[in-house]
C-alpha positions as a Markdown table, in Angstrom:
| # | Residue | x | y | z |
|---|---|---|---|---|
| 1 | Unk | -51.4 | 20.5 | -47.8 |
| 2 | Unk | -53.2 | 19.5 | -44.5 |
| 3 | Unk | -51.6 | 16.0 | -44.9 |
| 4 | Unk | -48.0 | 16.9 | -45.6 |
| 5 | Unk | -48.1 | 19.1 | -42.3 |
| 6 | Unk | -49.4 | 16.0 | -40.6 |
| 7 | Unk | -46.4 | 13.2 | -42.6 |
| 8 | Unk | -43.4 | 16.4 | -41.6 |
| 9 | Unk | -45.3 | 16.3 | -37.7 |
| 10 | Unk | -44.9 | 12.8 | -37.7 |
| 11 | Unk | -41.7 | 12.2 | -39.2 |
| 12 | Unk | -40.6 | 15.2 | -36.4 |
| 13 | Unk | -42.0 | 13.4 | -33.8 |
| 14 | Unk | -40.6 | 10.3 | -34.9 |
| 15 | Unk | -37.0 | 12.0 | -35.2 |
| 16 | Unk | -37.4 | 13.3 | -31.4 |
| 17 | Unk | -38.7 | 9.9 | -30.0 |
| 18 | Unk | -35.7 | 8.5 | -32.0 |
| 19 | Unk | -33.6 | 10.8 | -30.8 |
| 20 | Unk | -34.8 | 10.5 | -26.7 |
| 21 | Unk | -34.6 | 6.9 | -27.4 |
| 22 | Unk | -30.6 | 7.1 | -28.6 |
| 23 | Unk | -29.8 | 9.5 | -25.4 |
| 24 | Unk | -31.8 | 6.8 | -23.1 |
| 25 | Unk | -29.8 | 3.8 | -24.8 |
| 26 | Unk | -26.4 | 6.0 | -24.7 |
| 27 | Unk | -26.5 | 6.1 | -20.8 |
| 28 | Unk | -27.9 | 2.9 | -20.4 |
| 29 | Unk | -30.6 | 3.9 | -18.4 |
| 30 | Unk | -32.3 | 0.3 | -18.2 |
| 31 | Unk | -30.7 | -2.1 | -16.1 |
| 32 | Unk | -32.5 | -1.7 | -12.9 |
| 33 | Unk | -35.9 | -0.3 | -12.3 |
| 34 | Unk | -38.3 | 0.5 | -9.1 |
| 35 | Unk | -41.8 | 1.8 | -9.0 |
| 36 | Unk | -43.6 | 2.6 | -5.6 |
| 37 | Unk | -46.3 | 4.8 | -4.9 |
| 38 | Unk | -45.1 | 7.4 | -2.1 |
| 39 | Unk | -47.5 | 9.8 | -0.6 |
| 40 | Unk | -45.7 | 12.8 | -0.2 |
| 41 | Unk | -45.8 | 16.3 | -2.2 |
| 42 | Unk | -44.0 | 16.3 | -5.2 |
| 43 | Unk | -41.8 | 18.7 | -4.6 |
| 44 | Unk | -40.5 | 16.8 | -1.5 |
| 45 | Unk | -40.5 | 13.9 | -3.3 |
| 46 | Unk | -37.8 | 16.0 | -5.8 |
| 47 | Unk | -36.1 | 17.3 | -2.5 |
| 48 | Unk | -35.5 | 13.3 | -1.6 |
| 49 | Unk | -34.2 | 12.2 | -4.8 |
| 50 | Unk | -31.2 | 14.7 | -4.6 |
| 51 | Unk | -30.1 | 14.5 | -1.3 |
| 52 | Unk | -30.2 | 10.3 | -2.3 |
| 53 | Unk | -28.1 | 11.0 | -5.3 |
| 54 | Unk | -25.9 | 13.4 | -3.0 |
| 55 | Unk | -25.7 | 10.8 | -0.3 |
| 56 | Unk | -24.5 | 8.2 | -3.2 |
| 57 | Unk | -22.0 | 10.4 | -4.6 |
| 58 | Unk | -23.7 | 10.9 | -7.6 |
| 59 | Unk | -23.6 | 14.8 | -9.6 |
| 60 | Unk | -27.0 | 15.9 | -10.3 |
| 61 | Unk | -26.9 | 17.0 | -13.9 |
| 62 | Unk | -30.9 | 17.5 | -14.2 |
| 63 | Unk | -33.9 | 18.4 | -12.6 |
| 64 | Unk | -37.3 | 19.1 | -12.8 |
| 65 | Unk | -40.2 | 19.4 | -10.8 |
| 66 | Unk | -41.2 | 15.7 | -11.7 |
| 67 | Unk | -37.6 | 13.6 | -12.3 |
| 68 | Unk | -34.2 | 14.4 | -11.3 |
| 69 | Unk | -31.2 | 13.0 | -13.5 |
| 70 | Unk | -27.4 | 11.9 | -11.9 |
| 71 | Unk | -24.2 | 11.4 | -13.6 |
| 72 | Unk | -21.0 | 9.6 | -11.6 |
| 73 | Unk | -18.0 | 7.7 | -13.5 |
| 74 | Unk | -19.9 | 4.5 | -13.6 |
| 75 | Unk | -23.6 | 5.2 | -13.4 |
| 76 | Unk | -26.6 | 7.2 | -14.7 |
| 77 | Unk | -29.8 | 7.5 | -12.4 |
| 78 | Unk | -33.1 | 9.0 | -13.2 |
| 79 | Unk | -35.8 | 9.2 | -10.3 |
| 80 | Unk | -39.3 | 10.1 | -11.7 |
| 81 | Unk | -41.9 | 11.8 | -9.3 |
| 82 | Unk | -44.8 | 11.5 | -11.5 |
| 83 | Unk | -48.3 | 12.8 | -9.8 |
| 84 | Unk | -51.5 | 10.3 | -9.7 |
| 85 | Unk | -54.0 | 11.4 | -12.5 |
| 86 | Unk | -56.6 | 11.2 | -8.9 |
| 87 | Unk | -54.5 | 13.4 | -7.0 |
| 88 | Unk | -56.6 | 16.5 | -7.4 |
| 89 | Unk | -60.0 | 14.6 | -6.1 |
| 90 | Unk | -58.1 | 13.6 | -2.6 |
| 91 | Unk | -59.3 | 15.0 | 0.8 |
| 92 | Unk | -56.0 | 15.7 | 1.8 |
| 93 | Unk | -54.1 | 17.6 | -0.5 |
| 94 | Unk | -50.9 | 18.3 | 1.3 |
| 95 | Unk | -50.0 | 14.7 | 0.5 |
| 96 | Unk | -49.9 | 13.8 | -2.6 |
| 97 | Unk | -49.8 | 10.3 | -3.9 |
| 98 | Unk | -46.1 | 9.7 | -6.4 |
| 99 | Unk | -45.2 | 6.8 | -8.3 |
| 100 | Unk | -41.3 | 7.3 | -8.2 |
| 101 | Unk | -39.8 | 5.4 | -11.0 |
| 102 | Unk | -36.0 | 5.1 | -10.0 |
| 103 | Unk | -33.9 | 4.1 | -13.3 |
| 104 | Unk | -30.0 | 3.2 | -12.8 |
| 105 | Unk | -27.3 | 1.9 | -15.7 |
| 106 | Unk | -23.8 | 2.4 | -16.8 |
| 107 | Unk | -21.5 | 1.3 | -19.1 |
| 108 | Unk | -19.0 | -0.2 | -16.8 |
| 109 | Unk | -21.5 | -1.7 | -14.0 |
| 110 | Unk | -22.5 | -4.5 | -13.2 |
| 111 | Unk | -26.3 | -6.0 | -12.5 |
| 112 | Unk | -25.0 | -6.8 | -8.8 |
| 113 | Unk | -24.2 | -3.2 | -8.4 |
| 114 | Unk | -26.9 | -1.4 | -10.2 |
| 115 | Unk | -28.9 | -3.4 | -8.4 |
| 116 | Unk | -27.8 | -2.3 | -4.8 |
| 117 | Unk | -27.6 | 1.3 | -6.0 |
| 118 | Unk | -31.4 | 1.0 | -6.9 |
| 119 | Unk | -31.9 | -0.7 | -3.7 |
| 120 | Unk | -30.3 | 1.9 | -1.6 |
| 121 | Unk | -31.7 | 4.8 | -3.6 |
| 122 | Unk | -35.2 | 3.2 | -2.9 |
| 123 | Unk | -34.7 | 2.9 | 0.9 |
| 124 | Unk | -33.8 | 6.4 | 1.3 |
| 125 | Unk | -36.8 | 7.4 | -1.1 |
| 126 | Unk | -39.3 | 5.4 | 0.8 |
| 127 | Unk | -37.8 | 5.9 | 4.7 |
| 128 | Unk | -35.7 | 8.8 | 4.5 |
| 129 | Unk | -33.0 | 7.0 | 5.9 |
| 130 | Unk | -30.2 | 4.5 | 4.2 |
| 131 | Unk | -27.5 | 2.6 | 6.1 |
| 132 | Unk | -25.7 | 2.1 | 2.6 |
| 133 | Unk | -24.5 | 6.1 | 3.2 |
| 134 | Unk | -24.7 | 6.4 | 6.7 |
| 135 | Unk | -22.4 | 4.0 | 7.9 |
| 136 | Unk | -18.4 | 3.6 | 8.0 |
| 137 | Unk | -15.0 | 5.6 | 9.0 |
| 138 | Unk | -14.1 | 8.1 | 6.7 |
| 139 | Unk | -15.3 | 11.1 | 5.3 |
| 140 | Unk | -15.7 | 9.5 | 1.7 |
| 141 | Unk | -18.7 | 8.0 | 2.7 |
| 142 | Unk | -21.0 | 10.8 | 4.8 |
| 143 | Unk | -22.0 | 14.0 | 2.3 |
| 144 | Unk | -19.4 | 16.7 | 3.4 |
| 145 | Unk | -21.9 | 19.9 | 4.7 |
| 146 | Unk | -20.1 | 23.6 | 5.5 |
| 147 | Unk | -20.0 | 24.8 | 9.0 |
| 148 | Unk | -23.0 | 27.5 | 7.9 |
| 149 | Unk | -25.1 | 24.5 | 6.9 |
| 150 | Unk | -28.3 | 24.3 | 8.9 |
| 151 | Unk | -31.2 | 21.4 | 8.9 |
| 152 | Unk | -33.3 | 24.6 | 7.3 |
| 153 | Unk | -30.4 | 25.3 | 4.6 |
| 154 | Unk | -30.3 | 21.7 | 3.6 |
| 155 | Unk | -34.0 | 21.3 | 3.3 |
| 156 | Unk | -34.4 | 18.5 | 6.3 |
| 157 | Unk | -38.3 | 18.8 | 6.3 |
| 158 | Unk | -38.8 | 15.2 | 6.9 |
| 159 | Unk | -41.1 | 13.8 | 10.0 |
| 160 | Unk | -40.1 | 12.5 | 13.3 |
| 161 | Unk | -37.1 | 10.5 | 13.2 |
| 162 | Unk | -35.7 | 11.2 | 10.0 |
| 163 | Unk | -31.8 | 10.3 | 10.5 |
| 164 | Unk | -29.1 | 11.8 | 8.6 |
| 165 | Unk | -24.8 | 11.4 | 8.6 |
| 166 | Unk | -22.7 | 14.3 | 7.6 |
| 167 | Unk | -19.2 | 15.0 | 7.2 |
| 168 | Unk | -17.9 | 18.2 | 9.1 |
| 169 | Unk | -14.6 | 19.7 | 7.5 |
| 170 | Unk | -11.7 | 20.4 | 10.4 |
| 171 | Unk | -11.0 | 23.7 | 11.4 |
| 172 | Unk | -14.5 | 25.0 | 10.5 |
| 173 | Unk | -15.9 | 28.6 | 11.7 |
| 174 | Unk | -18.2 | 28.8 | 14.7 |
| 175 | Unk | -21.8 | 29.5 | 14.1 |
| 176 | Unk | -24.2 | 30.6 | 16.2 |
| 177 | Unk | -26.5 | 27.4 | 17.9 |
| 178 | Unk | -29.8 | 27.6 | 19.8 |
| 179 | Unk | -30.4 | 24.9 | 22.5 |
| 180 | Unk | -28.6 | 22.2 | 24.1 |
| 181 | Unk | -29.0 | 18.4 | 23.7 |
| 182 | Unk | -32.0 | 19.4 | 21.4 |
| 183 | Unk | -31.1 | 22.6 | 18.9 |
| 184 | Unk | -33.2 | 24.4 | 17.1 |
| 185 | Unk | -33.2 | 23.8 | 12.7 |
| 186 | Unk | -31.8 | 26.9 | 12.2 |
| 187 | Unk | -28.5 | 26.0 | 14.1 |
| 188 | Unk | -25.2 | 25.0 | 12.7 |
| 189 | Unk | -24.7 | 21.5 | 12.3 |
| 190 | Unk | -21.4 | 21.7 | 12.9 |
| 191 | Unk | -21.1 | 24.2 | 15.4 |
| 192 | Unk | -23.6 | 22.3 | 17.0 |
| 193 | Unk | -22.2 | 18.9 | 17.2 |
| 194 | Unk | -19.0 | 20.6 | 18.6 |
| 195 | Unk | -21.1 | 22.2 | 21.5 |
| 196 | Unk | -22.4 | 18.6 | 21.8 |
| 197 | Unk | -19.2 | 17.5 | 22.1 |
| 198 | Unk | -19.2 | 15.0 | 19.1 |
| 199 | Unk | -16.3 | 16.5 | 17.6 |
| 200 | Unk | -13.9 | 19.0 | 17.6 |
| 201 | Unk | -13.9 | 22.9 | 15.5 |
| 202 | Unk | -9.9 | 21.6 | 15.1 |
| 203 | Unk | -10.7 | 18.4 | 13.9 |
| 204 | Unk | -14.0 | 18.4 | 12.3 |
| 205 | Unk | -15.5 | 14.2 | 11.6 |
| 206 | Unk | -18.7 | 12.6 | 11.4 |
| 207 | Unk | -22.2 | 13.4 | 12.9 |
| 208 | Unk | -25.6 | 11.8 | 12.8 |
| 209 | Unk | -28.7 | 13.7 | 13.2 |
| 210 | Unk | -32.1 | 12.8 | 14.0 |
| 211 | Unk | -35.0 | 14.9 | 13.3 |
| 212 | Unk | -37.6 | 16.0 | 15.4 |
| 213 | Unk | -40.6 | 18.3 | 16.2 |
| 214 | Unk | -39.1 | 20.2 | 19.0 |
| 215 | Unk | -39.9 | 21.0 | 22.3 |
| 216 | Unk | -41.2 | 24.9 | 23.2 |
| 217 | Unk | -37.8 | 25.3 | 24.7 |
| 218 | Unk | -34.5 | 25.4 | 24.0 |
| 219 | Unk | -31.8 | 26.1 | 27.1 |
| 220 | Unk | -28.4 | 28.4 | 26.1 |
| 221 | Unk | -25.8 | 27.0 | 27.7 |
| 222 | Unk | -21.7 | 27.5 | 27.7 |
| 223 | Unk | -19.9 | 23.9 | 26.7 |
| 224 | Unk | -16.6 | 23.0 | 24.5 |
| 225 | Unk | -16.3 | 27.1 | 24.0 |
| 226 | Unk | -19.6 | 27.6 | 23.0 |
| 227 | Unk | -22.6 | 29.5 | 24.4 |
| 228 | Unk | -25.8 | 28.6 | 22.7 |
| 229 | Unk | -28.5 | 30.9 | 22.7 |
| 230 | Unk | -32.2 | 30.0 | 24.1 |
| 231 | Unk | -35.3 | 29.9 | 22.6 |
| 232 | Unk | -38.6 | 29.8 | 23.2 |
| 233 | Unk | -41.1 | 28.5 | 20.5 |
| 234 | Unk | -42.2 | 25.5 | 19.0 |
| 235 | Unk | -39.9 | 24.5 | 15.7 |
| 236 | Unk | -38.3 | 22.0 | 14.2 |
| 237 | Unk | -35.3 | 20.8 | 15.8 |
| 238 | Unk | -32.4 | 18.0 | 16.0 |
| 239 | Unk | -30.6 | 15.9 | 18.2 |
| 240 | Unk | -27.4 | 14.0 | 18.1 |
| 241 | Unk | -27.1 | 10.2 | 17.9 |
| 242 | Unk | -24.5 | 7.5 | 17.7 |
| 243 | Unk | -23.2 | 6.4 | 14.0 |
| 244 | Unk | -24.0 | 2.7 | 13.7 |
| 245 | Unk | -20.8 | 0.2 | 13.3 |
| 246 | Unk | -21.5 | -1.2 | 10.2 |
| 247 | Unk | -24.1 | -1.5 | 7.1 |
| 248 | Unk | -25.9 | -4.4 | 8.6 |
| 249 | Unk | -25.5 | -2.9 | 12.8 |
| 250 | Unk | -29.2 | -2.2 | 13.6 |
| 251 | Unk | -29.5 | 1.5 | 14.9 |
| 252 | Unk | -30.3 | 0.4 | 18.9 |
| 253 | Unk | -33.5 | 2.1 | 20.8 |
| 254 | Unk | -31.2 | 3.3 | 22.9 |
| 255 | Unk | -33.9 | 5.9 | 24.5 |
| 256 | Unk | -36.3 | 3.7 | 24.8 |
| 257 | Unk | -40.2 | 4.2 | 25.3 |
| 258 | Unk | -40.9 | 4.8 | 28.8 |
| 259 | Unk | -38.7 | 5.0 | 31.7 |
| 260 | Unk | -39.7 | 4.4 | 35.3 |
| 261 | Unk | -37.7 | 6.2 | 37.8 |
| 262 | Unk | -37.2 | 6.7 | 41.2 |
| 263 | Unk | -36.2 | 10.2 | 43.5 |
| 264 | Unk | -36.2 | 11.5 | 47.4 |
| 265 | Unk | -39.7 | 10.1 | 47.8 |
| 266 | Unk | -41.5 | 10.6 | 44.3 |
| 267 | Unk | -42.1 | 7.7 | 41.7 |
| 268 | Unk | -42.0 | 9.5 | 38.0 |
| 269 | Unk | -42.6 | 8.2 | 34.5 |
| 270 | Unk | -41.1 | 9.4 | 32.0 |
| 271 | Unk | -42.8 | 8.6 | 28.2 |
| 272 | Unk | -40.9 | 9.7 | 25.1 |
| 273 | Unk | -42.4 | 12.0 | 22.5 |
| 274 | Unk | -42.9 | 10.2 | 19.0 |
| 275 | Unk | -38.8 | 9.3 | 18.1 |
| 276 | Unk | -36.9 | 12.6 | 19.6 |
| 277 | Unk | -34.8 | 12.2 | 23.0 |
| 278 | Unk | -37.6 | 14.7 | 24.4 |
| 279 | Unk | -39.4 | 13.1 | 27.0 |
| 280 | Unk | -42.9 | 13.9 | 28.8 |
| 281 | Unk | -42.8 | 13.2 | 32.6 |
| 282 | Unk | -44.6 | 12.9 | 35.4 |
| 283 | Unk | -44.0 | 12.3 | 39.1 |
| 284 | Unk | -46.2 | 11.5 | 41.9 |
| 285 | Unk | -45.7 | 11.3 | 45.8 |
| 286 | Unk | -49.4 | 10.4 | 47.8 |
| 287 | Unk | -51.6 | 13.1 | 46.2 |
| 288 | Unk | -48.8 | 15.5 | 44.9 |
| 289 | Unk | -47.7 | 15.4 | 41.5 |
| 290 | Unk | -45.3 | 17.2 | 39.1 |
| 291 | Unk | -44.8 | 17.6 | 35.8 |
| 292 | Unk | -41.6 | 18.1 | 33.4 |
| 293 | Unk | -40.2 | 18.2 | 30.0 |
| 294 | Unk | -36.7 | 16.8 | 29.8 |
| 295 | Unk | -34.3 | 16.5 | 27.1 |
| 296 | Unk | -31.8 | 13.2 | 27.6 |
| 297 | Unk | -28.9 | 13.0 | 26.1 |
| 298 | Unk | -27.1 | 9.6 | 26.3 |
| 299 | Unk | -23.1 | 9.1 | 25.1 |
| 300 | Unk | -21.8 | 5.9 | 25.7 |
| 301 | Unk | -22.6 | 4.9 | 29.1 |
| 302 | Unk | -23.1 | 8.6 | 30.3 |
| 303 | Unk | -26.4 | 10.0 | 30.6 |
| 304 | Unk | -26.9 | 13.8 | 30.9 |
| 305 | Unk | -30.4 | 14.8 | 31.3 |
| 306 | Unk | -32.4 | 18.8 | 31.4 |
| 307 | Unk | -35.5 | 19.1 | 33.2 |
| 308 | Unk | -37.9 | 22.1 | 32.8 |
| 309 | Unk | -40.8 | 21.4 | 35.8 |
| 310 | Unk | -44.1 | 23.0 | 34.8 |
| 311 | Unk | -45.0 | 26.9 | 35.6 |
| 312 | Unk | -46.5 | 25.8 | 38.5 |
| 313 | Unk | -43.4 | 24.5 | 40.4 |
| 314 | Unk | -41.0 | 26.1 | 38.5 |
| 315 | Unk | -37.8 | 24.3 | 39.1 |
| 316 | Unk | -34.7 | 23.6 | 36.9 |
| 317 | Unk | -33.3 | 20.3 | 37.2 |
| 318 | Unk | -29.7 | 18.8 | 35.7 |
| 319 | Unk | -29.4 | 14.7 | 36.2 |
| 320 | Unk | -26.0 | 12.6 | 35.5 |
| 321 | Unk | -26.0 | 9.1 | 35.6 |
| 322 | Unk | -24.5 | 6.1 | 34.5 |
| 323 | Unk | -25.9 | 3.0 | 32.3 |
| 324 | Unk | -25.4 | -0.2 | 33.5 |
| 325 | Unk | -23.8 | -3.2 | 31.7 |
| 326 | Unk | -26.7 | -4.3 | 30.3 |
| 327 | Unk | -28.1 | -0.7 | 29.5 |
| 328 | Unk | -31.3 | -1.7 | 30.9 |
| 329 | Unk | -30.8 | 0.4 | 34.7 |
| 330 | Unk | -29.3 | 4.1 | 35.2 |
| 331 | Unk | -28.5 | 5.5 | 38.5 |
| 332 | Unk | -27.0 | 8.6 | 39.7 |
| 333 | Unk | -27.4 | 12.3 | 41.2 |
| 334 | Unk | -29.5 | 15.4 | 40.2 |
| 335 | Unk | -29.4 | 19.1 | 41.3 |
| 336 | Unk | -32.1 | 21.2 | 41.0 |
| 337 | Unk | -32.3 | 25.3 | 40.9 |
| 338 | Unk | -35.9 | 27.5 | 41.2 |
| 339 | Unk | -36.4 | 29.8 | 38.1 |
| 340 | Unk | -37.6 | 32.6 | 39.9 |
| 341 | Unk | -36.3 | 33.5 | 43.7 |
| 342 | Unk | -34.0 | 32.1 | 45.7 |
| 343 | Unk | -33.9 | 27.9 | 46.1 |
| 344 | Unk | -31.6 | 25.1 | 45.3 |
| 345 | Unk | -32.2 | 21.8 | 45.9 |
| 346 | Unk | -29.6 | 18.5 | 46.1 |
| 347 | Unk | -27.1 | 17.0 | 44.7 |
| 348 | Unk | -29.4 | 13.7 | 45.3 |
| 349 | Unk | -29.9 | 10.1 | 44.1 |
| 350 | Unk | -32.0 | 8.9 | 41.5 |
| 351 | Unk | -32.4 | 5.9 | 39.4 |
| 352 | Unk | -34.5 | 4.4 | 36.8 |
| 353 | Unk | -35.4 | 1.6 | 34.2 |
| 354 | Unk | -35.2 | 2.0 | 30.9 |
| 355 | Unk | -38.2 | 0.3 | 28.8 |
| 356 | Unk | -37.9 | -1.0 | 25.3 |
């Protein structure tokens, strides 16, 4: 008896690898493969796989807490987040250590294609980023979000510097938005962008955001029809940045590292903080100094910049400037305005280099 239980089990088991095997060979799921150990939890690594598949136009039709299945007209994908047999002996475990086996096929592709799908797929998995979705003119080829969608909504938990494109439909509601230059991750996208003035609520377009941990302030201010709320607090947060031209345009530093600047007697430097447009700065004049937090936001060859001084001084400060040809140099006026009591200071000159 004990051995016919064991020849039905086995002939079961055969029947189901059988079976797995037919559904595998039916979608073609072998073309193109990719292993790469990540070190990241598991669930984020999940979270990553379907905004890639999202970003590549491709349905998810699957998912578990270790693979995540897509289905489009012309491809199948299957990205596996499979945890290290080791993971529960690391030190450290908030991050653990994925090999993320990315699968592509179809019946009507190509090896040249699969294999730039698999390429592109793997970029985003490994970086977080992917020109192969973030560049171009229409709204085909960004990921279409809602006017409610927020970075928190949508899950945008990456580091410093993670860059995303999204499509904003026209004629979209206003949401409410906290900050200015830099909002907070529980802001409209949208809404934001408009407030930003990178598009319009009547028009709608493309955005690109790029991550960041936030500064402890965020200024409400009225602009395009919108008044943005403050808040005080470290969160997460995003900022605005230029769409690249093309798949192969590199996305150019245009912030910089350090800038060294010039005003009505004082020599500041001003150091940026990890990949945000949130600088640290610091002026000094003989044996005075000052320190500030400002928030640059560059469009073009405008520069608009927000200065909070320290508690200690107290001041509010608004720069505009212009860059020059070669984007190296920016010069032009600032105003300043005391928090508390009466005092107001300018317009005056100011200019700086921008370091690379």
């Amino acid at each position: 008896m004990k051995m016919k239980n064991n020849i039905k089990l086995g002939i079961i088991t055969t029947i189901g690898f059988l079976l797995m095997t037919a559904n595998i060979k039916a979608q073609n799921i072998t073309s193109s493969s990719w292993t790469e150990w990540l070190t990241m939890k598991q669930a984020n690594c999940i979270q990553r796989a379907k905004v890639s598949l999202k970003l590549a136009g491709i349905k998810v039709t699957e998912s578990q807490n270790w693979y995540v299945v897509g289905k489009a007209l012309n491809h199948y994908v299957r990205i596996k987040c499979i945890a290290d047999a080791n993971t529960t002996s690391m030190v450290n475990v908030n991050a653990t250590r994925m090999l993320v086996d990315v699968e592509v096929g179809g019946p009507n592709s190509n090896a040249s294609s699969l294999d730039n799908l698999r390429n592109c797929i793997k970029e985003f998995m490994l970086t977080g980023v992917s020109n192969c979705w973030q560049t171009g003119a229409g709204p085909g080829k960004f990921l279409p979000i809602a006017w409610t969608d927020t970075p928190q909504t949508l899950k945008l938990w990456g580091g410093n510097g993670q860059i995303y494109i999204f499509y904003c439909p026209p004629n979209g509601q206003i949401r409410p938005v906290w900050g200015s230059v830099t909002y907070t991750h529980n802001s409209s996208i949208c809404t934001a962008a408009v407030h930003a003035s990178r598009i319009t609520r009547g028009g709608g377009g493309n955005v690109r955001i790029q991550m960041d941990s936030g500064p402890r302030f965020f200024n409400g201010v009225k602009r395009a029809g919108i008044t943005s709320q403050e808040y005080r607090g470290a969160v997460r947060a995003f900022g605005f940045m230029d769409p690249p031209l093309s798949v192969n345009a590199p996305v150019v530093t245009i912030y910089g590292k350090t800038w060294n600047e010039t005003e009505s007697g004082w020599t500041g430097v001003w150091t940026r903080v990890g990949f945000t447009n949130v600088f640290s700065a610091l002026w000094t004049r003989g044996s005075q100094q000052v320190k500030a937090l400002l928030t640059i936001q560059i469009s073009g060859n405008n520069v608009n910049i927000e200065r909070r001084d320290s508690a200690s001084s107290g001041w509010i400060c608004n720069y505009t400037g212009t860059l020059s040809a070669d984007r190296k140099n920016v010069s032009g006026t600032y105003s300043c305005t005391k928090i508390q009591g009466a005092g107001t200071y300018g317009p005056a000159p100011w200019q700086a280099t921008i370091n690379r």
